[in-house]
C-alpha positions, 0 to 999 in steps of 0.5 A: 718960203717955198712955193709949190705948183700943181697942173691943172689942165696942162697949165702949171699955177701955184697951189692955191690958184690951181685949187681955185680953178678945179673948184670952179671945175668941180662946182661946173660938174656939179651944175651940168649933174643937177642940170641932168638930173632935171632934164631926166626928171622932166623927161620922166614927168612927161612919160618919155623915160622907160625903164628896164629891170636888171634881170632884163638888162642882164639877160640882153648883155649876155651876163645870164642865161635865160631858163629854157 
């Protein structure tokens, strides 16, 4: 039986340890997402978040022009 390796991290593990340590670094990503994602909510709740439309962003990276 052959046994195959993959690097994660600089690290080189067999197969299915290296799976099982970037699953743990996937469902960590997935937290510190959900984690952000609330924190933007909250942000919004209490009127902290201001937005700017596309046509606005556009204009402000030079990506449009603006009608004279």
């Amino acid at each position: 039986m052959r046994v195959m390796a993959a690097q994660v991290m600089s690290e080189t593990l067999p197969i299915t340890e290296a799976r099982a340590k970037s699953g743990t670094l996937v469902e960590l990503a997935d937290l510190e997402d959900a984690l952000a994602l609330a924190e933007y909510r909250a942000r919004q709740a209490a009127g902290e978040v201001t937005g700017v439309p596309h046509a606005e962003v556009r204009v402000r990276l030079g990506l449009e022009r603006t009608a004279h």
